[in-house]
N, C-alpha and C positions, 0 to 999 in steps of 0.2 A: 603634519600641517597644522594641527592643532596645536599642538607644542609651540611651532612658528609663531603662530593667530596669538595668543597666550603672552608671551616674551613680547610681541609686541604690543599689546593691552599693558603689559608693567611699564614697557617704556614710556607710553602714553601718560599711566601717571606718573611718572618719574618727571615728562617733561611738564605737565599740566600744573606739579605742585610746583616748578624752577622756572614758571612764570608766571604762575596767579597766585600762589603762596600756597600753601596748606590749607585753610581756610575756602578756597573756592578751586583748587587746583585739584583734586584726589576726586572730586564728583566723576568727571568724565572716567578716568581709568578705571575706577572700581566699577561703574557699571559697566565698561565692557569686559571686564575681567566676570560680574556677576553672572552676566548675558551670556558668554561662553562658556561659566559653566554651569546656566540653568540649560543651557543645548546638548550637554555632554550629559549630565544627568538623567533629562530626558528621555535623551538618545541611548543611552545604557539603560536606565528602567526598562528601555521598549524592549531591548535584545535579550534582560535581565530573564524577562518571564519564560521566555519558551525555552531556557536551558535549564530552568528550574521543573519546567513539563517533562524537558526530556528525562533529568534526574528522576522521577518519579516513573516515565513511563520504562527508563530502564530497570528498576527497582521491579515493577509488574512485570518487567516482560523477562526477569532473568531468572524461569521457570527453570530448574536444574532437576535433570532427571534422575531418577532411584533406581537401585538395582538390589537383586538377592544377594547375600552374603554369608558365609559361615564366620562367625567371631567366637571362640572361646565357645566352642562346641556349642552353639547358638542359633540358630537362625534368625537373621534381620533381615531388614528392609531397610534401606539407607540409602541418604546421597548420594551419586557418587563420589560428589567433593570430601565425603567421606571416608571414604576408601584407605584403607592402610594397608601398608605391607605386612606379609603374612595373611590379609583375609584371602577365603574360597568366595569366587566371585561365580555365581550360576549367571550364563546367560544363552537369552534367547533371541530369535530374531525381532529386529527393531530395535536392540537395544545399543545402546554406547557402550562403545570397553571404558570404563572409568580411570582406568591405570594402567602401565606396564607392566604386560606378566608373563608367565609360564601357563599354555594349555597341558590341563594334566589329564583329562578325557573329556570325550562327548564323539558326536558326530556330525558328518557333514559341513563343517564350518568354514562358513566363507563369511567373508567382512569386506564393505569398502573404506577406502581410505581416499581423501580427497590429497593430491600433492599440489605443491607449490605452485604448478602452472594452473591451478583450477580442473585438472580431468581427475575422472574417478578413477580406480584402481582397484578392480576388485583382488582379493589375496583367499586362497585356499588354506587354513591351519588345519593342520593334524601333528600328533607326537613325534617323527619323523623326521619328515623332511623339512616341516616349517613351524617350530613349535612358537613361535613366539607372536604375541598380542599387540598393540600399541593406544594408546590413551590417544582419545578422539576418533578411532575408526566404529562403525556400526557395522551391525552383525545383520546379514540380510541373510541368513540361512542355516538349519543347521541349531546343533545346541550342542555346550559345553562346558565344563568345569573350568577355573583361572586361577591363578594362584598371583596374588597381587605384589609385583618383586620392586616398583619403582611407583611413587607416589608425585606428580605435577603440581605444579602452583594453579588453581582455580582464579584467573585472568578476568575481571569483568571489566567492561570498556562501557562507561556513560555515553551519553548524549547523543544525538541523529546525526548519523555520518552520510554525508550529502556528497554522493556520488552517481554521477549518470549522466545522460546524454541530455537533460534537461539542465542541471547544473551546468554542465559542462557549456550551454547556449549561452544559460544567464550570463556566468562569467565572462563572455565574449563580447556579451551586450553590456556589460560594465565596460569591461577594457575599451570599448569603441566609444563611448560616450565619456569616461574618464579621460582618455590620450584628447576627444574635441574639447572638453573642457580645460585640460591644462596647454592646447596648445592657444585658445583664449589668454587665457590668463599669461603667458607667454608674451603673447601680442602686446594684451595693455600695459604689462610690464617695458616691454620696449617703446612705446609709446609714451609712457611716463618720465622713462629714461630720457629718451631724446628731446623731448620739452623741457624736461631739467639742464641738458646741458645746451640747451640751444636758449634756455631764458624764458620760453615763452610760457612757464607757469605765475599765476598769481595767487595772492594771496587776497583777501575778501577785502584790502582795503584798497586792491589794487596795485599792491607793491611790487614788484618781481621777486619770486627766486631762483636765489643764482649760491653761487659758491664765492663770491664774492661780490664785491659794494656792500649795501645797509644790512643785508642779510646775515644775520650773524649766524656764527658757527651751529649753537645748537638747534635754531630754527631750520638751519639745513639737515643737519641730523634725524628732525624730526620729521623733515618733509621725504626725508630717504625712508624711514620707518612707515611713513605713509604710505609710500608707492611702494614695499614689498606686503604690507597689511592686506591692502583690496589683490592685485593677480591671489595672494596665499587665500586668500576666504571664499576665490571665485574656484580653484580650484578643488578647495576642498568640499562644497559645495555642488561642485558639478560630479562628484563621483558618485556614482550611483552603488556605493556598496550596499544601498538598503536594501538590495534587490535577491540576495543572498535573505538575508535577514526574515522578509517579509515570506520568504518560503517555509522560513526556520518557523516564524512564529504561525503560519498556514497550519506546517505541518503537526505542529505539539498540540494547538488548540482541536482539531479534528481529531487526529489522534487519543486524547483524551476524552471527548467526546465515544470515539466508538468504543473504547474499552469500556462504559457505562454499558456499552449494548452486548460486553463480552467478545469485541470482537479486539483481536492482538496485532497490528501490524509491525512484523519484524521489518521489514524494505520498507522504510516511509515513503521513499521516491517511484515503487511501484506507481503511483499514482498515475503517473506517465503514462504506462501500459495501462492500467484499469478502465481510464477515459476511453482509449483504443478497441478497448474488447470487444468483438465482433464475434464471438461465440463461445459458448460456455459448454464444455463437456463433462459431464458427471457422471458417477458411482450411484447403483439403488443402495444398497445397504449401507445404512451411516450416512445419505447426503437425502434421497429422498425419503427415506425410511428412520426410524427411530433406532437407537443402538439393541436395544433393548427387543429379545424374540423370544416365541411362544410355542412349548411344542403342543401341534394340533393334533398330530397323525402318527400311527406307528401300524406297521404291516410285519408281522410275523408270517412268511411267505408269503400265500395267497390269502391271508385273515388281518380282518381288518381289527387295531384294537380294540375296538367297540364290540367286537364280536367275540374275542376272547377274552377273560379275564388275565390279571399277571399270572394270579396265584396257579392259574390253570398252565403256564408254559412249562415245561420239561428242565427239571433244576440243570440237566447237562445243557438245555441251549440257553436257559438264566445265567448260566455261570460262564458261558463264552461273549454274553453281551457286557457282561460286568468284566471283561478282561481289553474287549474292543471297545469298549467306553471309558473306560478307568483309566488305560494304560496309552491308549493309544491316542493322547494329546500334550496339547503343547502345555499341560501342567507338567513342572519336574518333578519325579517319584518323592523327592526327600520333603516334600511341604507338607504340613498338618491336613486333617481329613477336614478342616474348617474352611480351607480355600476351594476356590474352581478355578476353571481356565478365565485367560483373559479375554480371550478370543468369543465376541457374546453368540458364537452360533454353537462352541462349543461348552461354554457355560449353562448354555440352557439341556442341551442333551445332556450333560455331566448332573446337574440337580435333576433333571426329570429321571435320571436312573437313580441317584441317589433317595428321593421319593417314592417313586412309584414302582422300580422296579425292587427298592430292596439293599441296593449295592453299600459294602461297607469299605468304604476306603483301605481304613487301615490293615484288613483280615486279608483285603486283594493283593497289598505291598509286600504282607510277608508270605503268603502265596506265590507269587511269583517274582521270577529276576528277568530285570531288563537287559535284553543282549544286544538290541540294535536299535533303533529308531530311524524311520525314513520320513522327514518331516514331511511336511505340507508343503507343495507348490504349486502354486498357482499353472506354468504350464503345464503339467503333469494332472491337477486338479487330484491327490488324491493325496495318503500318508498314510504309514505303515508301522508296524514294531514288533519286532520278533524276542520272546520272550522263553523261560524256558517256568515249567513248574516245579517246583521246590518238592514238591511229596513227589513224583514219580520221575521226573527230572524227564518230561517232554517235549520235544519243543511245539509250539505253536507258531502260528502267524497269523497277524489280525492286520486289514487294510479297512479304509472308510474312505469316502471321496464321492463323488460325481457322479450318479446311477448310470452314465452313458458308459465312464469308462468304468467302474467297478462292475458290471451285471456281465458284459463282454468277457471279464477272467472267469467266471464262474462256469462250472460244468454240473454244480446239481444246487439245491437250496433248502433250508430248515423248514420243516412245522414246527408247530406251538408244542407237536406233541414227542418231537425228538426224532421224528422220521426225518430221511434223507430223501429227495427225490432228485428224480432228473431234470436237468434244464432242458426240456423241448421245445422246441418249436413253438409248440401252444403253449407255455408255459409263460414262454417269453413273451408271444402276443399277448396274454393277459397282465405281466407286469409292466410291458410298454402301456399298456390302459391302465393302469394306475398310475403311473408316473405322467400320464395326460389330463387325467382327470387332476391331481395335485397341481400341476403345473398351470390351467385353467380357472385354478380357487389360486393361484398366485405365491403357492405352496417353493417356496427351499425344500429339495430332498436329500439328503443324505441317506448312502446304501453303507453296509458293512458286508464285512466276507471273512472268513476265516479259512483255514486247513491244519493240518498236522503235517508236522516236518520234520527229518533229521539231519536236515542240511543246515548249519550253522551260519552260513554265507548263503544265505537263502535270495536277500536282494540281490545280489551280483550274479549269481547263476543260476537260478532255480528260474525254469517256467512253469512251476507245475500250476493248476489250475484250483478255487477256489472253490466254496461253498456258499454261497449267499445268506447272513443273518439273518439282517431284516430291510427295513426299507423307513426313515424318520422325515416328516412333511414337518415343516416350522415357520410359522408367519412371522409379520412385525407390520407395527403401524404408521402409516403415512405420517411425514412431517407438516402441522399445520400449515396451510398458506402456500401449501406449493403449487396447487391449479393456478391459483391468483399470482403468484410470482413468475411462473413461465409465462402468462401472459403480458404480463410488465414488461417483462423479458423483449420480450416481440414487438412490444408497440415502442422498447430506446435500439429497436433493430437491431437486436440479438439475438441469435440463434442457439438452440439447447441442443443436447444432444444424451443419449441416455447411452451409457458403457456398464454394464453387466455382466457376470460373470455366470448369471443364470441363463435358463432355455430360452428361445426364441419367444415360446407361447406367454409364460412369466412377466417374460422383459416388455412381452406386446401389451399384456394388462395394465403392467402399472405406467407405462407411456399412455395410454390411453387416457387411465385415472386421471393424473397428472396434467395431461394436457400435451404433450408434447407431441403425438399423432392424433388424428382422428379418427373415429371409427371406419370408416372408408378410407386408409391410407393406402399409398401404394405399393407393389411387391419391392419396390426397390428403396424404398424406405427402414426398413427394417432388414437385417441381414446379420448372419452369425462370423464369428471368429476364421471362423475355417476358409469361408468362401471369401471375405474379406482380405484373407493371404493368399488366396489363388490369382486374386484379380495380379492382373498386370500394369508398371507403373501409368500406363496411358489410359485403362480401363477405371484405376482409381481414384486418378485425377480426374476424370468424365461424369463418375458418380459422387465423388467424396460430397458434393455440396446436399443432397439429397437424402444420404443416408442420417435417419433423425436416432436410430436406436440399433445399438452394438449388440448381441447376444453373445454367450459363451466367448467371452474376450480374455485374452490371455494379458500378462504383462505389457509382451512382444506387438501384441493388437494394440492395445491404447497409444504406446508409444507411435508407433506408426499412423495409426489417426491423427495424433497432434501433427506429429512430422508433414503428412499431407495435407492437415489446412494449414498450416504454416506456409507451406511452399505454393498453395493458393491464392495466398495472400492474405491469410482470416490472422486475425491476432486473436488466441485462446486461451483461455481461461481454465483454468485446468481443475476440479473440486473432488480430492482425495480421501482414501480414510486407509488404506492396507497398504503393507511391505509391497505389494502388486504394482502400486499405484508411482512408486516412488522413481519410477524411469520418467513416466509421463510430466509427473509434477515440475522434472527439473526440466524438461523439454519445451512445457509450457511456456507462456510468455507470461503470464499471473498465477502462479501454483496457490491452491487453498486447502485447509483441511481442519478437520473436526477435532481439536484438544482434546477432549472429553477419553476417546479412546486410538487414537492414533499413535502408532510406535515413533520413540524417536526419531526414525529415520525419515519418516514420512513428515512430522514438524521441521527437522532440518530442511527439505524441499519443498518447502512452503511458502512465501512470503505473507501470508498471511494464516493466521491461525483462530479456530473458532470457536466457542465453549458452549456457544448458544442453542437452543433447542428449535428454531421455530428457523422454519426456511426463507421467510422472504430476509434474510441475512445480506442476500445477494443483492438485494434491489440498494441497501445499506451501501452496502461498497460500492459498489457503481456510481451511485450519488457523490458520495463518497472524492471518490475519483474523478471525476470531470467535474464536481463544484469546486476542488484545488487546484486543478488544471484553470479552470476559470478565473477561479481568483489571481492566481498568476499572469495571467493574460492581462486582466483588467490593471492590476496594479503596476506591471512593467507599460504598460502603454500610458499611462499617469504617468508616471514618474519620466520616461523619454517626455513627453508633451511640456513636463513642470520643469528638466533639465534644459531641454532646447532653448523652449521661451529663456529663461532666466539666461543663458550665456547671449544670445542677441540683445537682449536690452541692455546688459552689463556693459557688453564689449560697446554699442551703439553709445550708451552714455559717456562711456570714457573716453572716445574717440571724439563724441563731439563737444565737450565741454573743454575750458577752458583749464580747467584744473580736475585734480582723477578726481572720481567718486568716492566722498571719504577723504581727501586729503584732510581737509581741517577737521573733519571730524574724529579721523583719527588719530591725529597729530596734535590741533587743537592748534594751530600756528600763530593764532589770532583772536579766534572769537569762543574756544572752549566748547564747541558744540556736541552734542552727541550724536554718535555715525547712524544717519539715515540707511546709506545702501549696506552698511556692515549688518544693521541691523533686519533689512530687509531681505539677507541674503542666511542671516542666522535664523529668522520667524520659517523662510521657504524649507530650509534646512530642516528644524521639526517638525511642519506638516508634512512634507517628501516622508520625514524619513521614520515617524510617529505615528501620527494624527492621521495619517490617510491609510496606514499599516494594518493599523487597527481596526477602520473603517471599511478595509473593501477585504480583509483578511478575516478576520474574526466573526462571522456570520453564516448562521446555518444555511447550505445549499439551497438555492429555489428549485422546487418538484418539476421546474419546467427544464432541468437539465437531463433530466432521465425521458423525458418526452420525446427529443428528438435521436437524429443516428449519430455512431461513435465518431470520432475525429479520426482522421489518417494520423497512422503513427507516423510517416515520413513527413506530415506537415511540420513546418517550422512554428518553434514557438511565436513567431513573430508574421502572421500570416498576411497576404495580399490585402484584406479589408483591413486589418490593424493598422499595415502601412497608409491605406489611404485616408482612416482616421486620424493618426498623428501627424501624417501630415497640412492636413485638411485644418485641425485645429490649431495645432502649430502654425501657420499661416496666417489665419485670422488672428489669433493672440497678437502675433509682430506686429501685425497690420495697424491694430487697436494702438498697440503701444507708439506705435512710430507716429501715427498721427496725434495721440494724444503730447508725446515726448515732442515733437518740431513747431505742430500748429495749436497745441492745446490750449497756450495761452490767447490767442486770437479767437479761435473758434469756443468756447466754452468762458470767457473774458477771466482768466483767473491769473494770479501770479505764481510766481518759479514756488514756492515752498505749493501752493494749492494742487499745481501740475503733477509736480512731485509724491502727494498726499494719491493722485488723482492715479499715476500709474500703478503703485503699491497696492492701493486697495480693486483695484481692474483688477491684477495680478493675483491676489490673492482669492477673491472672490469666482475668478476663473477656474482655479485649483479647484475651490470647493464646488463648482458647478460640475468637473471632471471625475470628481469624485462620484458624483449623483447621476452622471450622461449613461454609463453603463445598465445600470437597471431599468430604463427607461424603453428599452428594448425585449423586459419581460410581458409576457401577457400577463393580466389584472394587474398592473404594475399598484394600481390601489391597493390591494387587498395584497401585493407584499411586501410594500412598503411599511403598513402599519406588524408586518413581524419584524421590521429590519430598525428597530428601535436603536439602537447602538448606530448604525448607520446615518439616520437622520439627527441624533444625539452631538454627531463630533463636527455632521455638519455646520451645526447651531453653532457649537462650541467655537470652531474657527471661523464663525464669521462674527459672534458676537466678541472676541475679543479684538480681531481687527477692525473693529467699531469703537471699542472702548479706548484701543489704542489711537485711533484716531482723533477722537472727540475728549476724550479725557485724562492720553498720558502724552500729548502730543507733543509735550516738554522733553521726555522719555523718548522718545520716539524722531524727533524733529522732524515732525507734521505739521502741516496746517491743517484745522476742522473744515469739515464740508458740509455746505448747504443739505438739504432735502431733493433740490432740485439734481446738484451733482453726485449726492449717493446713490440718484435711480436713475443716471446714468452709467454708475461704475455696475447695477443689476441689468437694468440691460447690455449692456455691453457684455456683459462675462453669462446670461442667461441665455441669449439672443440662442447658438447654435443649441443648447438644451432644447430652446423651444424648437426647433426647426428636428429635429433628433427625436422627438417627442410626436410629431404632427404627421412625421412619414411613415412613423411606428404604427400612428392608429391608422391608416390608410390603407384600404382593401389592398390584394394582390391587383398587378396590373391585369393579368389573366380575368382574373371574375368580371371587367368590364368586357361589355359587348357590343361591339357597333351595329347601328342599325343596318340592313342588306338593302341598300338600294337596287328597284330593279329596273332594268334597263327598257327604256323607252321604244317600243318598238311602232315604227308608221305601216 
């Protein structure tokens, strides 16, 4: 349509110079050719910027993950865009297979792979039956060697792809307002038509045109170019593609914004959901708790390490802690003695042995060979490795895990001084008080166990029973601002929830700390893993809204929690950090998780990703999220109110005038004018699609959006008071218009150019009131007004240039100036419902008034 608009501007001056010469002929068509393409210009600068956000924001966000490699008898670390055939790729769980390859050993390995239809697929590899790997599956279990046999093209894809049930509205809400706009234009097209061939169009001196009599050829020519110029510029005009647009530049400008604060959003259009969130469920370690842990505690059976020295333990049980600690984690044997585990509960036992007890990496590697490994799982809670010794060639067994289910295998336990005793009765009541008193200070415990063995296949057959280590307590400190953030939390009517994988008594503390129960909570507020899967679907759904804190929760557990407030009705918010996590996160309706140490797998199930240290992160997003949501809202009900109006008065002018709108002016048939309503439908066009973009988009959230409760996700973006706002204001606008357009020369004493002058700046000054109407509904709207500088900046802006154009390019324009008297009628007129919008805002609730109680007269 612009193409159309364009070709017809050259025609213009084609006919302007073939009748007023060169000399006074070329003015009218180069300004409208200037005009349309100072609106395309414009109009592309606005769209220009937030693809150039997004370019950048996908630059940041196209963090590519590293993986262990063997090169050229080497050990690296590398991309895996890196990856060549022929490297030994180690990996572990969480990680991405980087390539196509061959497993040449390891154990346990299972991977998901996402297929075509969007389900997961989990796959079992062993040498076997399934030896083969695939580039883009993650490795949720399990470790193994790869041998890198096929190398992929590393694919990065720019810019914000704008996909969802929010788009998917917008777009509907274009198409409905684009089809009334073009079937407008439709209309005045046939209405122009049939006056052309019925005669009754004039030209300014009065003349008729017709297809024949005085009318010559090319003056018909150009009064056709006429009547397709105005329907072409109302339709293009009335499309509201900016609706799209103003999401795009929503989304880049915030977006940019939070990555200052470290936060990553991969789903820009989560935002939908984030508004929604009616409840947030979290992980202690890594969401309330710092990555970063301390070992406090060590019990050498019944001795506490305070009370023993190291140097004083028996070098035979030194020497089995340094084989259950060395060997029996997710470090792989073949790294240098300068690394640790990744995993930070095992990093801290890994240095604290390495320190305090002694352990030397390299002398324990060639000491013994690893024959098996039973990693770590979360349902299980515990992991194993059966190893054999190099000098006597015996085998051992070393497990670590969960003090509930490691103490249970055990049938006797170490001293410090290399005795073996029994696990009694009493033994066991006094290690259950240990592990209560830890669990009380908010203590993480990990147990180890050992035995000797000459079963080879010890995991798959062997019951034989253990020996007990020792017993490791390990703290970590709270995330600043997390009391003050759950309370936030509470007061935008959101509900926390704490999911744990520690004991009841642990998980009770730091809810407490936290904020998220109070000291007097109820029994049924807090509840474990176990009873949690006994309940039955009707008994879960009875409690699910009261339960504040999960204890000893498995995978299986959290997934199922989200599931049942889902099916609730809660939309949840899901805030991950382990391979455990990574069912729930995709179950979720907002998954989030900690960058910093999070596996792959768990940032792929994420839509948001976060680097930052300090917890009120959450309150970020939220805002976040329902101030885009807002702005959306506010800008689509602008733009339908600036659409509506603008095709009524169009279609009204053209119908009732005696010739179209624009005909001479953009034909020039006669008097060489320049096009009033071309041009007034070009200025609507950059504030719609600009100027107000900018204006109700590009501004940081007011705090009064986190104040109140989430939105229903099933509401429409277009909701019941929205409807009655636009149409409320739409209404009045016509109203304005029609009486200024029929009677405004009588009642106001002006003439047809003043009237004209009179609707334009109405019209315009309307817009920028509509722009302004929405915040007028904030409390202190003073005090945020003066943060919303940019806001009241573009207001200025569009009102002082349709002032200037009125008053001093009127020539430009074909305006006539207006009084002082009829300027502060086109402010009130376009101010009037602001102020009325403004007056009910400050207005008590009807509730706090109270009638006086009359009482009844009794004789």
């Amino acid at each position: 349509m612009i193409a159309v608009l364009f070709i017809c501007a050259v025609l213009s001056l084609c006919f302007g110079i073939q009748k007023h010469g060169l000399r006074q002929g070329w003015q009218e068509g180069l300004t409208k050719i200037l005009a349309i393409l100072v609106v395309v210009i414009v109009s592309s600068s606005g769209k220009f910027w937030p693809i150039t956000q997004c370019l950048e924001f996908s630059v940041i966000s196209s963090y590519i993950p590293e993986t262990d490699v063997v090169r050229s008898s080497k050990w690296q670390r590398i991309p895996i865009c890196r990856a060549l055939v022929g490297d030994i790729v180690f990996l572990k769980p969480g990680d991405q297979v980087p390539a196509d390859g061959l497993f040449i050993d390891g154990c346990s390995l299972n991977t998901e792979m996402t297929k075509t239809d969007g389900q997961i697929e989990r796959i079992e590899v062993d040498a076997h039956e399934n030896p083969f790997l695939f580039f883009g599956s993650t490795v949720v279990d399990g470790y193994a060697r790869m041998l890198v046999t096929a190398v992929g093209k590393n694919v990065k894809h720019h810019g914000i792809s704008l996909r969802g049930s929010l788009i998917d509205e917008l777009k509907r809400i274009t198409s409905i307002v684009g089809k009334s706009g073009k079937t407008v234009a439709l209309l005045v097209f046939m209405v122009f038509l049939v006056r052309l061939l019925t005669g009754k169009l004039h030209d300014d001196n009065g003349k008729r045109v017709s297809f024949g009599g005085e009318t010559r050829i090319g003056d018909v020519l150009a009064v056709i170019v006429g009547i397709l110029a105005t329907p072409t510029m109302i339709a293009l005009t009335s499309t509201p593609e900016d609706l799209v647009s103003a999401v795009r530049t929503c989304l880049a400008y915030s977006m940019k914004r939070l990555m200052k604060t470290q936060i990553l959003v991969r789903e820009p259009l989560i935002c939908h959901k984030v508004a929604s969130v009616t409840t947030v469920c979290m992980n202690k370690t890594g969401t309330l708790t710092m990555d970063s842990m301390e070992m406090t505690k060590f019990w050498q059976g019944l001795n506490s390490i305070e009370e023993v020295q190291h140097n004083l333990i028996a070098p035979s049980v030194l020497e089995l802690l340094h084989q259950g600690i060395g060997l029996n984690t997710t470090q792989p044997p073949s790294r240098s003695s300068s690394s640790s585990p990744i995993n930070s509960t095992e990093k801290t036992i890994f240095e604290w042995a390495v320190k305090q007890l002694g352990m030397d990496v390299e002398s324990l590697k060639k000491s013994c060979t690893i024959l098996e490994i039973k990693p770590f799982n979360s349902k299980n809670r515990q992991s194993g490795v059966l190893i054999s010794k190099n000098g006597d060639n015996t085998i051992h067994v070393h497990r670590k895990g969960a003090p509930e289910v490691i103490i249970p295998m055990c049938s006797h336990y170490y001293e410090s001084t290399g005795n073996v005793k029994v696990m009694n009765k009493g033994s066991k009541a006094l290690f259950e008080q240990i592990l209560a008193g830890m669990a009380e200070n908010g203590f993480r415990c990990i147990a180890f166990a050992h035995t000797k063995t000459s079963i080879r296949d010890y995991f798959t057959f062997s019951r034989q029973q253990l020996i007990l280590l020792g017993l490791v307590g390990l703290t970590t400190s709270r995330r600043t601002g997390t009391r003050g953030t759950v309370e936030d939390c509470r007061k935008a009517g959101i509900n926390v929830k704490l999911i744990t994988g520690d004991n009841k008594v642990t998980a009770t503390i730091m809810a407490t700390k936290c904020g998220i129960i109070k000291l007097d909570y109820q029994p049924d507020e807090v509840i474990d893993g176990e009873e949690f899967r006994k309940f039955s679907s009707e008994e879960r759904m009875a409690k699910i809204e009261n339960i504040c804190v999960l204890a000893r929760a498995t995978p299986d557990d959290k997934l199922l929690l989200v599931q049942s407030l889902k099916q609730k009705g809660h939309v949840v918010a899901f805030i991950g950090r382990g391979i455990g996590d990574a069912q729930a996160l995709r179950e979720a309706n907002v998954g989030l998780c900690f960058g910093t140490q999070g596996a792959e797998i768990v940032k792929a199930c994420s839509a948001i990703v976060m680097s930052c240290k300090d917890f009120p992160f959450i309150i970020d997003i939220l805002t976040w999220g329902r101030g885009i949501h807002d702005s959306v809202q506010i800008y689509t009900q602008f733009l339908l109110i600036a659409s509506f109006v603008a095709l009524v008065i169009d279609f009204v002018m053209a119908v009732s005038s005696s010739e179209p709108p624009g005909l001479n002016a953009v034909v020039a048939v006669s008097t060489g004018k320049i096009p009033f309503p071309v041009f007034q439908l070009l200025w609507m066009k950059l504030i719609a699609g600009t100027l107000a973009v900018i204006a109700l988009n590009i501004e940081k959230p007011s705090q009064d959006v986190i104040r109140r409760p989430p939105r229903n996700l099933k509401e429409p973006l277009i909701t019941a008071q929205m409807r009655k706002k636009i149409g409320a204001q739409a209404l009045y606008q016509i109203a304005i218009f029609l009486v200024i357009h029929f009677k405004g020369k009588s009642l106001f004493n002006v003439n047809d150019k003043e009237k004209d002058s009179l609707v334009l700046s109405t019209y315009i000054l309307c817009q920028a009131f509509n722009i302004f109407n929405p915040r007028l509904l904030e409390k202190n709207i003073f005090e945020e007004m003066q943060k919303k500088k940019l806001l009241l900046s573009i207001i200025g802006l569009i009102i002082s240039i349709q002032f200037i154009m009125v008053e001093l390019l009127n020539g430009f324009s074909e305006t006539a100036r207006l009084g002082f008297g009829q300027w502060g009628l086109c402010v009130a007129f376009s101010a009037a419902p602001s102020m009325v919008t403004w007056f009910v805002s400050c207005m008590p609730p009807v509730g706090n008034f109270k009638l006086p109680m009359l009482k009844p007269k009794i004789d």
